[in-house]
C-alpha positions in Angstrom: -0.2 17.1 -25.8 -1.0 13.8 -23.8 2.0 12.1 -22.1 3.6 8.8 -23.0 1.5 6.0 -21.8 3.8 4.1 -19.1 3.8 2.3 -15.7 4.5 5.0 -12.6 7.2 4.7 -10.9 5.8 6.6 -7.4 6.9 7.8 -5.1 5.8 10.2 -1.7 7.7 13.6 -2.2 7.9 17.2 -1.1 6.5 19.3 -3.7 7.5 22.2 -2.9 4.2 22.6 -0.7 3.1 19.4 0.5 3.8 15.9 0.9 1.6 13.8 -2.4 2.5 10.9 -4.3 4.3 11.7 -8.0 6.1 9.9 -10.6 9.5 9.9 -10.6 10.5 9.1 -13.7 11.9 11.5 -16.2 9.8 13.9 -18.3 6.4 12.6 -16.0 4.9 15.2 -14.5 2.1 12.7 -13.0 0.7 13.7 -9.4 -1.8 12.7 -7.5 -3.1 15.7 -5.4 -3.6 15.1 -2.1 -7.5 15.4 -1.7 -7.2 12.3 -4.5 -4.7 10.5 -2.0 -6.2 7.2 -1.6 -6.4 6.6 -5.3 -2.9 5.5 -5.0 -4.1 2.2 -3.5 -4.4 -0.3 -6.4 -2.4 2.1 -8.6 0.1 0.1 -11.1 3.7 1.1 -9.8 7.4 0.4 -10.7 9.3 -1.2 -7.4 12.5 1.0 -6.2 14.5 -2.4 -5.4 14.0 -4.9 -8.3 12.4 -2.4 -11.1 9.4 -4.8 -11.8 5.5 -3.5 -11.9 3.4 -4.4 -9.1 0.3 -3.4 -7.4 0.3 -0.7 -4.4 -1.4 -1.3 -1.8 -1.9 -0.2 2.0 0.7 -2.0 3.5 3.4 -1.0 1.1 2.3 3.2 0.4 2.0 3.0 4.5 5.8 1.6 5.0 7.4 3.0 2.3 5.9 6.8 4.0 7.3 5.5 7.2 10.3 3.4 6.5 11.4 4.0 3.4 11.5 7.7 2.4 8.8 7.5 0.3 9.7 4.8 -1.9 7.5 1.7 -2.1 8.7 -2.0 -2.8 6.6 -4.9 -4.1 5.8 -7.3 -1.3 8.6 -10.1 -3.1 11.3 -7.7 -2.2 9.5 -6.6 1.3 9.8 -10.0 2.3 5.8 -10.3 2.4 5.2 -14.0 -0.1 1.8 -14.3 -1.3 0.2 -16.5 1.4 -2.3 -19.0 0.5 -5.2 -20.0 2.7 -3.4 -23.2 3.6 -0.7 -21.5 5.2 -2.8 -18.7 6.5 -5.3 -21.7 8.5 -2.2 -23.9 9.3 -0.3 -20.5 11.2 -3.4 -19.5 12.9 -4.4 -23.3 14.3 -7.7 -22.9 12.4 -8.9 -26.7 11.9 -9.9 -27.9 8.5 -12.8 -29.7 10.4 -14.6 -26.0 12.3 -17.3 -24.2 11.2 -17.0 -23.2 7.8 -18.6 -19.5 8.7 -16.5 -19.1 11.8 -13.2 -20.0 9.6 -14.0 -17.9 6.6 -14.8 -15.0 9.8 -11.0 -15.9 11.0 -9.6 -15.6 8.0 -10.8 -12.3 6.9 -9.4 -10.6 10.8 -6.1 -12.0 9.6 -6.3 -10.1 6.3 -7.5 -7.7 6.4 -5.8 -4.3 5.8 -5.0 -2.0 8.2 -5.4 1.3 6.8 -2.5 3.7 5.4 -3.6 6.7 6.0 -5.5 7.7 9.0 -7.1 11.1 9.7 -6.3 13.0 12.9 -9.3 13.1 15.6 -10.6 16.4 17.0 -9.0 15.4 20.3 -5.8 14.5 18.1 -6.0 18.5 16.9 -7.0 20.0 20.0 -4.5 18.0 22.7 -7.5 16.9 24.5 
Protein backbone atom coordinates (compact mmCIF):
# COMPACT_ATOMS: atom_id res chain seq x y z
CA UNK A 1 0.00 0.00 0.00
CA UNK A 2 1.59 3.39 -1.11
CA UNK A 3 2.20 5.88 1.71
CA UNK A 4 0.46 9.22 2.20
CA UNK A 5 1.78 11.74 -0.12
CA UNK A 6 3.51 14.55 2.20
CA UNK A 7 6.47 16.87 2.46
CA UNK A 8 9.71 15.05 4.49
CA UNK A 9 10.60 16.16 7.29
CA UNK A 10 14.53 14.79 7.15
CA UNK A 11 16.65 14.30 9.02
CA UNK A 12 20.50 12.43 9.25
CA UNK A 13 20.09 9.44 11.74
CA UNK A 14 21.60 6.22 12.99
CA UNK A 15 19.69 3.43 11.65
CA UNK A 16 20.69 0.99 13.44
CA UNK A 17 23.66 0.38 10.86
CA UNK A 18 24.64 3.50 9.30
CA UNK A 19 24.37 7.10 9.22
CA UNK A 20 21.41 8.04 5.96
CA UNK A 21 19.01 10.60 5.73
CA UNK A 22 15.07 9.44 6.84
CA UNK A 23 11.91 11.05 7.61
CA UNK A 24 11.00 11.70 10.78
CA UNK A 25 7.70 12.09 10.90
CA UNK A 26 5.32 9.57 12.19
CA UNK A 27 4.21 6.42 10.35
CA UNK A 28 6.98 7.48 7.34
CA UNK A 29 9.19 4.92 6.78
CA UNK A 30 11.04 7.08 3.90
CA UNK A 31 14.98 6.63 3.61
CA UNK A 32 17.28 7.46 1.35
CA UNK A 33 20.03 4.77 1.31
CA UNK A 34 23.21 5.87 1.42
CA UNK A 35 24.59 4.93 -2.15
CA UNK A 36 21.40 7.39 -3.18
CA UNK A 37 22.94 10.07 -0.71
CA UNK A 38 23.26 13.10 -2.82
CA UNK A 39 19.64 12.82 -3.96
CA UNK A 40 18.90 14.64 -0.76
CA UNK A 41 20.13 17.90 -2.39
CA UNK A 42 17.05 19.67 -3.89
CA UNK A 43 14.87 17.29 -1.89
CA UNK A 44 11.53 19.27 -0.56
CA UNK A 45 12.01 19.22 3.45
CA UNK A 46 10.14 20.40 6.57
CA UNK A 47 12.52 22.96 8.73
CA UNK A 48 13.18 21.65 12.45
CA UNK A 49 12.98 25.48 13.74
CA UNK A 50 9.99 27.24 12.13
CA UNK A 51 8.02 23.96 10.58
CA UNK A 52 7.81 25.63 7.01
CA UNK A 53 8.89 23.60 3.54
CA UNK A 54 11.96 24.56 2.02
CA UNK A 55 14.53 23.34 -0.32
CA UNK A 56 17.71 21.37 0.91
CA UNK A 57 20.60 22.15 -0.27
CA UNK A 58 24.47 21.66 0.32
CA UNK A 59 25.05 24.25 2.67
CA UNK A 60 22.17 23.36 5.00
CA UNK A 61 22.38 18.93 4.70
CA UNK A 62 26.37 19.88 5.27
CA UNK A 63 25.65 22.05 8.64
CA UNK A 64 22.89 20.49 9.89
CA UNK A 65 25.48 16.85 9.74
CA UNK A 66 27.96 18.99 11.45
CA UNK A 67 26.24 21.47 13.66
CA UNK A 68 23.05 20.45 14.19
CA UNK A 69 22.69 16.80 14.92
CA UNK A 70 21.31 16.03 11.87
CA UNK A 71 18.60 18.35 11.70
CA UNK A 72 18.42 20.92 8.80
CA UNK A 73 16.99 24.57 8.93
CA UNK A 74 15.79 26.63 6.00
CA UNK A 75 18.36 29.35 5.21
CA UNK A 76 15.58 32.25 6.85
CA UNK A 77 16.03 30.66 10.19
CA UNK A 78 20.01 29.92 9.46
CA UNK A 79 20.40 33.43 9.16
CA UNK A 80 21.49 33.00 5.32
CA UNK A 81 18.75 35.90 3.38
CA UNK A 82 18.35 35.26 -0.19
CA UNK A 83 21.06 37.63 -1.66
CA UNK A 84 20.47 39.35 -4.79
CA UNK A 85 23.17 40.19 -7.30
CA UNK A 86 23.07 43.80 -6.12
CA UNK A 87 24.20 43.01 -2.87
CA UNK A 88 26.39 40.20 -3.91
CA UNK A 89 28.49 42.95 -6.52
CA UNK A 90 28.16 45.81 -3.96
CA UNK A 91 29.93 43.33 -0.95
CA UNK A 92 32.53 42.16 -3.25
CA UNK A 93 33.56 45.88 -4.80
CA UNK A 94 32.66 44.40 -8.23
CA UNK A 95 31.94 47.80 -10.33
CA UNK A 96 28.74 48.09 -12.32
CA UNK A 97 31.05 49.60 -15.09
CA UNK A 98 33.85 46.07 -15.53
CA UNK A 99 33.73 43.65 -17.93
CA UNK A 100 30.59 42.01 -18.12
CA UNK A 101 32.35 38.36 -18.56
CA UNK A 102 34.87 39.00 -15.78
CA UNK A 103 31.80 40.03 -13.40
CA UNK A 104 29.36 37.29 -14.31
CA UNK A 105 33.06 34.97 -13.72
CA UNK A 106 33.18 36.87 -10.01
CA UNK A 107 30.02 36.17 -9.26
CA UNK A 108 29.69 32.56 -9.86
CA UNK A 109 33.31 32.01 -7.36
CA UNK A 110 31.17 33.72 -4.82
CA UNK A 111 28.33 31.20 -5.27
CA UNK A 112 29.04 28.72 -5.84
CA UNK A 113 28.49 25.67 -3.49
CA UNK A 114 30.96 24.06 -1.67
CA UNK A 115 30.19 20.49 -1.58
CA UNK A 116 28.49 18.54 1.39
CA UNK A 117 29.76 15.50 1.14
CA UNK A 118 33.25 14.77 0.21
CA UNK A 119 34.79 11.34 -0.29
CA UNK A 120 37.91 10.34 1.60
CA UNK A 121 41.31 10.16 -0.61
CA UNK A 122 43.41 6.98 -0.80
CA UNK A 123 46.10 8.96 1.15
CA UNK A 124 43.02 9.96 3.56
CA UNK A 125 42.52 5.81 4.05
CA UNK A 126 45.96 4.81 4.14
CA UNK A 127 47.59 7.76 6.57
CA UNK A 128 49.94 8.57 3.83
Amino acid sequence: MPGKKHTHKYEYTDMGYQMLWACALPDCPHHLPKWMEKRILRAASICWKCGEEFILDEYSTRTAIQERNGLPICQECDGRAKLDLADILQKESIQADEDAPEAYRKLNELTKPKPAFISPTAEDILGK
